[in-house]
MARZA-149978 format. One line per 2 residues: number of its first residue (from 1); their letters; for each residue x, y, z of C-alpha. Coordinates in nm, 4 decimals, padded with zeros to 6 digits, always signed. Layout:
<atoms>
NUM> a> X,Y,Z; ...
</atoms>
This chain:
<atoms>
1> xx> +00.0000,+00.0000,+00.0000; +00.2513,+00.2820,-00.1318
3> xx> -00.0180,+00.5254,-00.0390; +00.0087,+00.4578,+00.3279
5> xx> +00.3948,+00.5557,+00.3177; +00.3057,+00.8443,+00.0554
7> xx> +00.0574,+01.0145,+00.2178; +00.0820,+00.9237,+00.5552
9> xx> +00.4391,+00.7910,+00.6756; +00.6142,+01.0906,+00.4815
11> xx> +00.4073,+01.3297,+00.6409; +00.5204,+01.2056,+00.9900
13> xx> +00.2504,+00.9713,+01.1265; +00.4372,+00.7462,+01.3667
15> xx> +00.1652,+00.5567,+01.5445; +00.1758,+00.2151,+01.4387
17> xx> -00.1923,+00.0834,+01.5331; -00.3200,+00.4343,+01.3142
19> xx> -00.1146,+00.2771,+01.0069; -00.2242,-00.0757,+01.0391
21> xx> -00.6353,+00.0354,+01.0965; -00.5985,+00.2602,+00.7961
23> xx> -00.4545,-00.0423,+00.5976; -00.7217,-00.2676,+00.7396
25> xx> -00.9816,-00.0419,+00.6376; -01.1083,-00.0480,+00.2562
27> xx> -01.1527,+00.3521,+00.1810; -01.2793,+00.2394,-00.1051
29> xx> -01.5823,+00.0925,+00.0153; -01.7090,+00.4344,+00.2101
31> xx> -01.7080,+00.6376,-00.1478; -01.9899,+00.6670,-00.4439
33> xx> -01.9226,+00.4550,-00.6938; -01.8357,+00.8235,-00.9298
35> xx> -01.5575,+00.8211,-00.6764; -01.4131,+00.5121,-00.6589
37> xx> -01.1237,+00.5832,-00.9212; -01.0410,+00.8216,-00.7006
39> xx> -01.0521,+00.6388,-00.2959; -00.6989,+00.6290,-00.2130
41> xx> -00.6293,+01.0054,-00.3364; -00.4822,+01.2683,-00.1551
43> xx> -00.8136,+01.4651,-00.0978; -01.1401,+01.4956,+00.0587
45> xx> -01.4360,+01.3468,-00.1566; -01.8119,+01.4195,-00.1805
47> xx> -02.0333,+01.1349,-00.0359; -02.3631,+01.3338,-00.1321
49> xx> -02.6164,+01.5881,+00.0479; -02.3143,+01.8236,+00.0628
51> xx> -02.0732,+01.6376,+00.3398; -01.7544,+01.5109,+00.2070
53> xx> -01.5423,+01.1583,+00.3108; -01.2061,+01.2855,+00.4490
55> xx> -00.8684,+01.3332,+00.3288; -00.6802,+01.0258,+00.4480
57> xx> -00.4065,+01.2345,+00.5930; -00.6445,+01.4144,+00.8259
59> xx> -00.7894,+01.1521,+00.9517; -00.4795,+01.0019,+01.0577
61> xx> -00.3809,+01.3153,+01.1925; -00.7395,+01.3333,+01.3922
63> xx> -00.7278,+00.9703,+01.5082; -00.3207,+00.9698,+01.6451
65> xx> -00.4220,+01.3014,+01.8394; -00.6762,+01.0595,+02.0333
67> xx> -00.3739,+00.8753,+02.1335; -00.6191,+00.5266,+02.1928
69> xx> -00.4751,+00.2203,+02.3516; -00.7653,-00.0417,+02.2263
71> xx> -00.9848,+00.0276,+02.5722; -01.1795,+00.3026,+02.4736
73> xx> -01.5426,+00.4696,+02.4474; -01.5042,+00.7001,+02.2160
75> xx> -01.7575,+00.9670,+02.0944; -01.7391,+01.0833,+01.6809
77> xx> -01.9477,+01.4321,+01.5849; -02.0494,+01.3633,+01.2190
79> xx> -02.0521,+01.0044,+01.1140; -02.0964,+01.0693,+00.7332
81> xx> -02.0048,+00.7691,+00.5093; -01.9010,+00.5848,+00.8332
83> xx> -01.5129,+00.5345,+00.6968; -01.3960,+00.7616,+01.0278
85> xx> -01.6081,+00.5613,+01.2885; -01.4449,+00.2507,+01.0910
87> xx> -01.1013,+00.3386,+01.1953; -01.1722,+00.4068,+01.5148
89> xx> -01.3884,+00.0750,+01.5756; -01.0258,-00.1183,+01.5176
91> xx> -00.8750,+00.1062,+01.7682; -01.1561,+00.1906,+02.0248
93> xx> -01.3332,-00.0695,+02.2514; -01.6960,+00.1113,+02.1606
95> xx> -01.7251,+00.4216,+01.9375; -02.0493,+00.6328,+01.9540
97> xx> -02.1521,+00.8163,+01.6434; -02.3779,+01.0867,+01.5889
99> xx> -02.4958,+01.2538,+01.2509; -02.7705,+01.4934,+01.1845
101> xx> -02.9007,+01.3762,+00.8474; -03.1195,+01.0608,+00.8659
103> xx> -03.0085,+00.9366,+00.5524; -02.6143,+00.9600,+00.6229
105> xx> -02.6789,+00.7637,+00.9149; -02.8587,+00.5075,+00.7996
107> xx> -02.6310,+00.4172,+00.5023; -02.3298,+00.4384,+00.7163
109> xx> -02.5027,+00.2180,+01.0194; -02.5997,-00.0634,+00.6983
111> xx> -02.2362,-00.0169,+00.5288; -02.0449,-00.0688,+00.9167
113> xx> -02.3211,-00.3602,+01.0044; -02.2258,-00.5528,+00.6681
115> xx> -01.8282,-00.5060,+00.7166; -01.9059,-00.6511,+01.0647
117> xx> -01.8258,-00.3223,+01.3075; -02.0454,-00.4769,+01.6230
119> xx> -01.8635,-00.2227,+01.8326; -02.0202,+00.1086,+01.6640
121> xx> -02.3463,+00.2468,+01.7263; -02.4983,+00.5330,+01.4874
123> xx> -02.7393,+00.7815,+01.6685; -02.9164,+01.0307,+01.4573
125> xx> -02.8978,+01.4180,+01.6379; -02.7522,+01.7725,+01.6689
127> xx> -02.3963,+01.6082,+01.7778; -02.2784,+01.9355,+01.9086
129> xx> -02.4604,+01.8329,+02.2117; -02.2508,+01.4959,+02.2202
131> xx> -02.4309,+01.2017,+02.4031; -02.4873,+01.2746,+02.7751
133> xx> -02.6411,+00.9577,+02.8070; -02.3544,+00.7605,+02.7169
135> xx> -02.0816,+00.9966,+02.8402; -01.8059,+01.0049,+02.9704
137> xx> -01.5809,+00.9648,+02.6615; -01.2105,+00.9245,+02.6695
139> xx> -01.1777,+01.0524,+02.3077; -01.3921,+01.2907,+02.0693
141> xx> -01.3536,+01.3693,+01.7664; -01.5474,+01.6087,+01.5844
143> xx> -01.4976,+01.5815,+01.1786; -01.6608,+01.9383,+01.0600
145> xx> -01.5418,+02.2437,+01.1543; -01.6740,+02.4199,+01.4776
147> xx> -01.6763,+02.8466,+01.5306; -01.5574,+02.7624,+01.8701
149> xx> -01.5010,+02.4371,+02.1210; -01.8237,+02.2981,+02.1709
151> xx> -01.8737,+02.3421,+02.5606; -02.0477,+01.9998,+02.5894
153> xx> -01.8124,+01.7787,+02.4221; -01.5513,+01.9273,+02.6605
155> xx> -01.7796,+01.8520,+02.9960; -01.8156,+01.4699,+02.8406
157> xx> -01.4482,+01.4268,+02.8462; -01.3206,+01.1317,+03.1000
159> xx> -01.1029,+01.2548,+03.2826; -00.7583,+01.1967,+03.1131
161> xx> -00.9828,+01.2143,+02.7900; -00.9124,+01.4120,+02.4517
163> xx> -01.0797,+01.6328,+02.2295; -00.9973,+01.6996,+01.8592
165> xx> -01.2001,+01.9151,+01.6999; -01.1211,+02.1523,+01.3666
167> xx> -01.1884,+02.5275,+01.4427; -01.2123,+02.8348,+01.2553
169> xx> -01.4231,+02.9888,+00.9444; -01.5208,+02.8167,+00.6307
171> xx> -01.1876,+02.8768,+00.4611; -00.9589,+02.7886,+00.7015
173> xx> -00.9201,+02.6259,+01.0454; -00.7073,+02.4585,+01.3095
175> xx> -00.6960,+02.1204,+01.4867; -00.7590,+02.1764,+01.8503
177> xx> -00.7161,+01.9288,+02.0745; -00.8495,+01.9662,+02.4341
179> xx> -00.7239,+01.7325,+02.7262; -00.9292,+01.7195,+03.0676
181> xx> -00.7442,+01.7135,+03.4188; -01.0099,+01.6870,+03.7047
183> xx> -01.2007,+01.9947,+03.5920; -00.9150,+02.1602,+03.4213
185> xx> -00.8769,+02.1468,+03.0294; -00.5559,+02.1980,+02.8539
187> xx> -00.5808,+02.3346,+02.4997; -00.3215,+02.2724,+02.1954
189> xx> -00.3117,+02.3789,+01.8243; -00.2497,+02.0796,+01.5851
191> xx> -00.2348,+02.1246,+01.1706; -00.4324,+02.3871,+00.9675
193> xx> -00.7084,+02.1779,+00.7778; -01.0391,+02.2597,+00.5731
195> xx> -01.3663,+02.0910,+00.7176; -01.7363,+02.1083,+00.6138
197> xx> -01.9028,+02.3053,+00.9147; -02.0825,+02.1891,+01.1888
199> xx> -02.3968,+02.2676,+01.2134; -02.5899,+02.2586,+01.5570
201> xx> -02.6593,+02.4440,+01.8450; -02.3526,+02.4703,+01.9560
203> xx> -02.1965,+02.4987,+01.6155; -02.2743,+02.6881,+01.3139
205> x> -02.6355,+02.7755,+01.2223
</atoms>
């Protein structure tokens, strides 16, 4: 898989258990069939009703910044075609993911159900609001672009948990990754990056 080295081991992703899930993971079966020439490229790709699959780089960027050990309950903000929650359901013990549109969700909950993911569930919701039900989380990861931290994704941390979220305007944002202490949280800047926004009440409107 010279793509793997190409796009992701060149551009200095180290964690060995992020390389092998994105080699274990078909990309190619979480595109449109227009797309499918195109799986493996270097670039975000339209999945339909205006969301996009991402870049491969960023979401090896976004899943390493999670630092997971295999023991996990992680939370992901914008489930799409599913190919995000897939890499983290070979890293996570139990990933929790939440998209707005009804019909997003239900092709991605089919597509993760037939490639036998037992260990994801796909909830249908403003996912700016997270899951309080099923919280606490010891990773988040939000994959559109927020105007600001969402406050409740931060409060669902476990302690010890992580946040990565992209934030900024339409044109151009930042990784941020939050990391709860007790009741303190620890902010960091990771990569600049270009996400679809999130939309919700504690997102965009």
């Amino acid at each position: 898989m010279a793509w793997i080295d190409d796009q992701l081991v060149a551009r200095g992703i180290g964690d060995a258990r992020v390389l092998d899930a994105m080699r274990r993971v078909a990309r190619d079966a979480f595109v449109p069939d227009e797309s499918l020439a195109a799986a493996y490229a270097d670039r975000a790709l339209p999945i339909g009703s205006g969301q996009t699959i991402s870049q491969p780089y960023m979401v090896a960027v976004m899943t390493e910044a999670l630092r997971l050990t295999g023991g996990e309950r992680v939370l992901e903000v914008g489930t799409g075609s599913g190919y995000q929650a897939a890499i983290l359901a070979e890293l996570a013990r139990e990933v929790i993911t939440i998209e707005r549109r009804p019909e997003l969700a239900e092709t991605a909950r089919r597509r993760l159900a037939a490639l036998g993911y037992t260990n994801v569930e796909v909830l249908i919701g403003d996912g700016t609001l997270g899951s309080p039900a099923r919280a606490p989380f010891d990773g988040i990861l939000v994959a559109a672009a927020a105007p600001r931290v969402p406050e409740p994704l931060k409060l669902q941390l476990a302690d010890g948990g992580r946040l990565v979220v992209p934030v900024g305007p339409s044109d151009q944002q930042a990784l941020h990754i939050v990391t709860r202490a007790g009741d303190a949280f620890t902010e960091a800047l990771g990569v600049g990056c270009i996400f679809v926004p999130l939309i919700g009440a504690e997102g965009w409107s």
